[in-house]
C-alpha positions as CSV (number, residue, x, y, z in Angstrom):
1,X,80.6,-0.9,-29.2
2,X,80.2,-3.0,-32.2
3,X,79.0,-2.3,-35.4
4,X,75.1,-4.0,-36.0
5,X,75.4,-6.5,-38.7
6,X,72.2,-7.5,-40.9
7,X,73.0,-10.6,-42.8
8,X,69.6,-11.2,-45.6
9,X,68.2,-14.5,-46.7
10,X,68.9,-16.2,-50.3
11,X,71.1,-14.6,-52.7
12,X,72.1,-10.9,-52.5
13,X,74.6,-8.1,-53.6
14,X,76.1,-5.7,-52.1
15,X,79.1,-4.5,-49.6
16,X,80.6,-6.1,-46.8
17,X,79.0,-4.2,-43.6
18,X,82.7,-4.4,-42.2
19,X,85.4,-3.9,-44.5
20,X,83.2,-2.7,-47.7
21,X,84.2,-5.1,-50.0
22,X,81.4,-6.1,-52.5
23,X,79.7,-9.4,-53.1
24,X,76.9,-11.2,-55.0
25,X,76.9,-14.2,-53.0
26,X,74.5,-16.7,-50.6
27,X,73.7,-15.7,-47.3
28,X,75.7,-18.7,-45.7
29,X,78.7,-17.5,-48.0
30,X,78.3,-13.9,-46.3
31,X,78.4,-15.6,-42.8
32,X,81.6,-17.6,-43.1
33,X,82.8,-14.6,-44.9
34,X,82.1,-12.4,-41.7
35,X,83.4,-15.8,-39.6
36,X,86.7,-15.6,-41.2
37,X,87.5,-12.3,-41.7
38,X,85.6,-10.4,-38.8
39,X,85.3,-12.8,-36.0
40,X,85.0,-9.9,-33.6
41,X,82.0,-8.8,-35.5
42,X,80.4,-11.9,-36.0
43,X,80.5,-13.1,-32.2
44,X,78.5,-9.5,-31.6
45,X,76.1,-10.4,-34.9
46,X,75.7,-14.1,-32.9
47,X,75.2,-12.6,-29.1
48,X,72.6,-9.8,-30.4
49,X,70.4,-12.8,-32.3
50,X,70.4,-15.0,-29.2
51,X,69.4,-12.4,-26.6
52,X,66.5,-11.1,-29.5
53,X,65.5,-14.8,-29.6
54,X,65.1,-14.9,-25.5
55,X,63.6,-11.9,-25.2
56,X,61.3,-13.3,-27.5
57,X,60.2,-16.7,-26.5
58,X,58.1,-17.0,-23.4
59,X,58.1,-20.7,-21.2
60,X,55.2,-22.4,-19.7
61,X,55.7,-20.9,-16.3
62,X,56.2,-17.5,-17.7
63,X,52.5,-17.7,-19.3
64,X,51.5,-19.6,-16.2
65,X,53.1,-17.0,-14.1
66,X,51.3,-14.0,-16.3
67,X,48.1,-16.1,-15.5
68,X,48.2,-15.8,-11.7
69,X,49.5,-12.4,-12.0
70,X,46.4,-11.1,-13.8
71,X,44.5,-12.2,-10.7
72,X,46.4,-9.6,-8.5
73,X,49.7,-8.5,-7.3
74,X,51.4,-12.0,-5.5
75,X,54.2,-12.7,-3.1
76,X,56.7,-15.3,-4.5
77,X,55.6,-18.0,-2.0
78,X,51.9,-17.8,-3.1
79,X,53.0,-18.2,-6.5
80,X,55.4,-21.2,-5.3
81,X,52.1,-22.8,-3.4
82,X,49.7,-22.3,-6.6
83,X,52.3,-23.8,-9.4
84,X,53.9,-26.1,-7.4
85,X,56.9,-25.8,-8.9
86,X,60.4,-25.2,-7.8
87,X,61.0,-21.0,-6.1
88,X,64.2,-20.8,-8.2
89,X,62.5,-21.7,-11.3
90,X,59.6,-19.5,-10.4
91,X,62.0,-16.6,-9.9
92,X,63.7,-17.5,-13.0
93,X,60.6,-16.9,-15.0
94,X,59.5,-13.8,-12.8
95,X,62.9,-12.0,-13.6
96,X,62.6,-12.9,-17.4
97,X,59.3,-11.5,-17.0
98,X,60.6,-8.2,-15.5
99,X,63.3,-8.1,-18.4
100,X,60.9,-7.8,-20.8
101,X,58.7,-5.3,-19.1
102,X,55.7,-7.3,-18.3
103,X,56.1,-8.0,-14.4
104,X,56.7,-5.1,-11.9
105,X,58.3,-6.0,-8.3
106,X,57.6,-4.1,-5.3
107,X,58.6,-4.4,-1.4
108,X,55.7,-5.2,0.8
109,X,56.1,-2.8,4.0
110,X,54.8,-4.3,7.2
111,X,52.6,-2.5,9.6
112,X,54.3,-3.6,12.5
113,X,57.8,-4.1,13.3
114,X,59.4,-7.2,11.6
115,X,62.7,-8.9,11.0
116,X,64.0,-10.4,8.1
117,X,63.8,-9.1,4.6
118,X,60.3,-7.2,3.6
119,X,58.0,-9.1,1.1
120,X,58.0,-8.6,-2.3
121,X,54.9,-8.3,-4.7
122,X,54.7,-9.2,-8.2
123,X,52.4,-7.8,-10.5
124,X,51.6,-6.9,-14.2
125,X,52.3,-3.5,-15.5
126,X,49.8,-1.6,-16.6
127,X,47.9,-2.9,-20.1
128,X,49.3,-6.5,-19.7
């Protein structure tokens, strides 16, 4: 696994988190440094910041999705017939949702004998 790198803001001193070599330099001078000498590194540095920055940001449907949820557990057609929108995209945002801890699924068991795949519930975990 790669090593975390934390690159600062404005000008700043120290050692290169990779190959300890010192520097006094701008923070865009310590990312092409990192570019050109540690590309391994920097492509982890570069993959960790974009997956932060999607875990963090949360789409319309998600908070529309969060709305209808605080109702009560739903099925993904109920939630397909109240939005109006697209399943895939609905499941898009539940899964992001579930990611990040928010949304719990569950299979619906039938009382009777059925074919097909069980329903699944979605609902908020507990203090969300």
């Amino acid at each position: 696994m790669q090593q975390a790198i934390e690159i600062k803001p404005a000008m700043t001193t120290g050692m290169c988190p990779v190959c300890d070599e010192p520097w006094r330099y701008s923070a865009k001078f310590i990312r092409e440094h990192l570019r050109m000498q540690h590309p391994v590194e920097y492509q982890a540095y570069l993959d960790e910041k974009k997956d932060e920055l999607k875990l963090k940001s949360i789409s319309a449907t998600e908070e529309r999705l969060v709305a209808l949820l605080k109702e009560g557990p739903q099925t993904r057609d109920q939630l397909v017939k109240k939005l109006r929108i697209p399943r895939t995209t609905i499941y898009d945002g539940l899964r992001k949702l579930i990611r990040r801890n928010e949304v719990k699924k569950f299979p619906l068991f039938a009382t009777e004998r059925s074919r097909g795949r069980p329903q699944v519930l979605f609902s908020l975990l507990d203090g969300k």
